[in-house]
C-alpha positions as CSV (number, residue, x, y, z in Angstrom):
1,X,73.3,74.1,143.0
2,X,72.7,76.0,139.8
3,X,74.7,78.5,138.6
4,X,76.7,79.3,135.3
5,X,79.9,77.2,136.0
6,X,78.1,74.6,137.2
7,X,74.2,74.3,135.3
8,X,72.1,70.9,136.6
9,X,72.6,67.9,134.7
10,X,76.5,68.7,134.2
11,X,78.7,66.0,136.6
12,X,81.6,67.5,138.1
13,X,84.7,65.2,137.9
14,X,85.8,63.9,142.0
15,X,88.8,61.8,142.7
16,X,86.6,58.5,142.3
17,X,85.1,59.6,138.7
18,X,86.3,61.3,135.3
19,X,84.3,64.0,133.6
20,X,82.3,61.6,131.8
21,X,81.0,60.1,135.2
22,X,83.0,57.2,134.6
23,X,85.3,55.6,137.7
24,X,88.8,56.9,137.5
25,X,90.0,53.0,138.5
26,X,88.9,51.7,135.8
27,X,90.7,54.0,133.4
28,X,93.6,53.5,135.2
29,X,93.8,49.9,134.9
30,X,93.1,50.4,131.1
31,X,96.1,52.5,130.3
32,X,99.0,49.5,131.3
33,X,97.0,47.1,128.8
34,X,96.9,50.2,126.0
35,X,100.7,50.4,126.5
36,X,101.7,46.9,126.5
37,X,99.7,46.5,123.4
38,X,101.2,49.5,121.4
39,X,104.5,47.9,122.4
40,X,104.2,44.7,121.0
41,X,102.8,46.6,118.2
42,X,105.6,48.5,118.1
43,X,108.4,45.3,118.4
44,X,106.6,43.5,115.7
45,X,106.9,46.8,113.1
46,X,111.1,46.9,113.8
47,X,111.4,43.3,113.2
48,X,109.6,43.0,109.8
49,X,111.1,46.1,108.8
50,X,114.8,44.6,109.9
51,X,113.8,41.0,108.1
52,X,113.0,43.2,104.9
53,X,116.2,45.2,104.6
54,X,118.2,42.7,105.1
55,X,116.5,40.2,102.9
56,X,118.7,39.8,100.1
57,X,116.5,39.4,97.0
58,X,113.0,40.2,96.5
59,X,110.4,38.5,98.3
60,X,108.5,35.7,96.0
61,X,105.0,37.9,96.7
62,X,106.5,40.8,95.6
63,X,108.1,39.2,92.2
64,X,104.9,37.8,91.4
65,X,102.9,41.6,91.9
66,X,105.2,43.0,89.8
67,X,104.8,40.7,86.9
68,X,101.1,40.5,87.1
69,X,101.2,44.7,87.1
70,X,103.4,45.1,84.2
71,X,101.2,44.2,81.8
72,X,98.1,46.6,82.7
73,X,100.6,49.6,81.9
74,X,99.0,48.8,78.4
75,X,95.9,49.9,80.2
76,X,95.0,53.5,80.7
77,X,92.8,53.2,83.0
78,X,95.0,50.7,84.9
79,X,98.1,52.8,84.3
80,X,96.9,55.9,85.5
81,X,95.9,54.5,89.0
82,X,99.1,53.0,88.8
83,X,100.6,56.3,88.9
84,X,98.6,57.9,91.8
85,X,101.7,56.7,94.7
86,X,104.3,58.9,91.8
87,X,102.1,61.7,91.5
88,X,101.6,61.9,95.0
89,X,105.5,62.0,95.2
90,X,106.2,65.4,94.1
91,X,107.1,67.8,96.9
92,X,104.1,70.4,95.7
93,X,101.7,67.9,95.6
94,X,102.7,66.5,99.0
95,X,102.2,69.7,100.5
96,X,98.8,70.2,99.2
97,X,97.5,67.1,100.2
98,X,98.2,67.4,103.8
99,X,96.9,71.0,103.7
100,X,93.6,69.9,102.1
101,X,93.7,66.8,105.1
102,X,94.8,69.4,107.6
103,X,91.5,71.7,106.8
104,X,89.2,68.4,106.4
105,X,90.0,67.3,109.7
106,X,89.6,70.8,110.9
107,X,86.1,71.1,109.6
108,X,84.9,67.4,110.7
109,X,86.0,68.2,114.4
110,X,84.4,71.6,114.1
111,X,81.0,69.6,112.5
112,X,81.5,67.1,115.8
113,X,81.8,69.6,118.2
114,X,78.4,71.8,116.9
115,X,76.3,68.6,117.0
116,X,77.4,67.4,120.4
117,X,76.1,71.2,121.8
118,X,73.3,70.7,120.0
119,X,70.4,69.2,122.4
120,X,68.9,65.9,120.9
121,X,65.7,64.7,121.4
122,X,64.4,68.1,123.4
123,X,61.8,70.6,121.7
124,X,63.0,73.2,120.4
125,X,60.0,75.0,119.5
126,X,57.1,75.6,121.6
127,X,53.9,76.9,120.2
128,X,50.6,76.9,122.2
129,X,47.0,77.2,120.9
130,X,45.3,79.1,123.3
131,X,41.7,78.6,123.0
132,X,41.8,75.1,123.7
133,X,44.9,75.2,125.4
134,X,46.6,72.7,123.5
135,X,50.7,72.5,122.8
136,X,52.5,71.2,120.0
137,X,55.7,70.9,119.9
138,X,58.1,70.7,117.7
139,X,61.3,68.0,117.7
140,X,64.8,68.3,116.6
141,X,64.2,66.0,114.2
142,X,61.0,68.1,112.9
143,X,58.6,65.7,114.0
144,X,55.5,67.1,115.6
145,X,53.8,65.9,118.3
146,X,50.0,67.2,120.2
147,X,48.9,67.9,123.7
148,X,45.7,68.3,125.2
149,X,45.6,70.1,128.3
């Protein structure tokens, strides 16, 4: 049935499918295997995190980082990407930078969303010569293609 809340070609979700047409029992059985993995996930992050506070001296890794760093201070190039992690520090700075990720974000979902509307492969243009009663049509990706009638 056509009508405006409901146009052909748009799948209306039931109990035994999703929106997308896909079965609701199989995204059910996904979501226990999502958790358990974003628990061990999370169990692994509390125990490294307790093994490195409590680790009494530095780790041999990090000593030897910090010794080969040192010396590109001498560097400018070197020292000034060094200093990014400070600069990024300050409070002001901070702030900016998740207002300017914030707004990116914003605009790439915004981009998303007007392509997905967008049709893809269909003509959007329709011209017809009338004489010979020939179409051509023109593509979404500007390509275009002849008919003879």
């Amino acid at each position: 049935m056509y009508n405006a809340t409901n146009p052909e070609g748009t799948h209306t979700p039931t109990a035994a499918t999703t929106l997308s047409s896909e079965k609701s029992e199989s995204t059910i059985k996904r979501h226990p295997v999502i958790a358990v993995l974003w628990g061990i996930g999370l169990l692994i992050f509390i125990v490294s995190c307790f093994i490195f506070h409590a680790h009494p001296q530095p780790f041999p890794f990090d000593l030897a980082v910090t010794q080969a760093l040192t010396p590109l201070q001498d560097v400018r190039w070197a020292n000034t990407i060094l200093q990014i992690p400070t600069f990024m520090n300050d409070t002001y700075t901070a702030i900016a930078m998740v207002t300017i990720l914030f707004v990116a974000l914003l605009l790439t979902g915004e981009v998303r969303r007007r392509r997905e509307k967008e049709p893809r492969g269909s003509p959007t243009t329709k011209l017809t010569y009338l004489p010979d009663q020939a179409s051509y049509t023109v593509d979404s990706d500007s390509q275009l293609s002849f008919r003879a009638c």
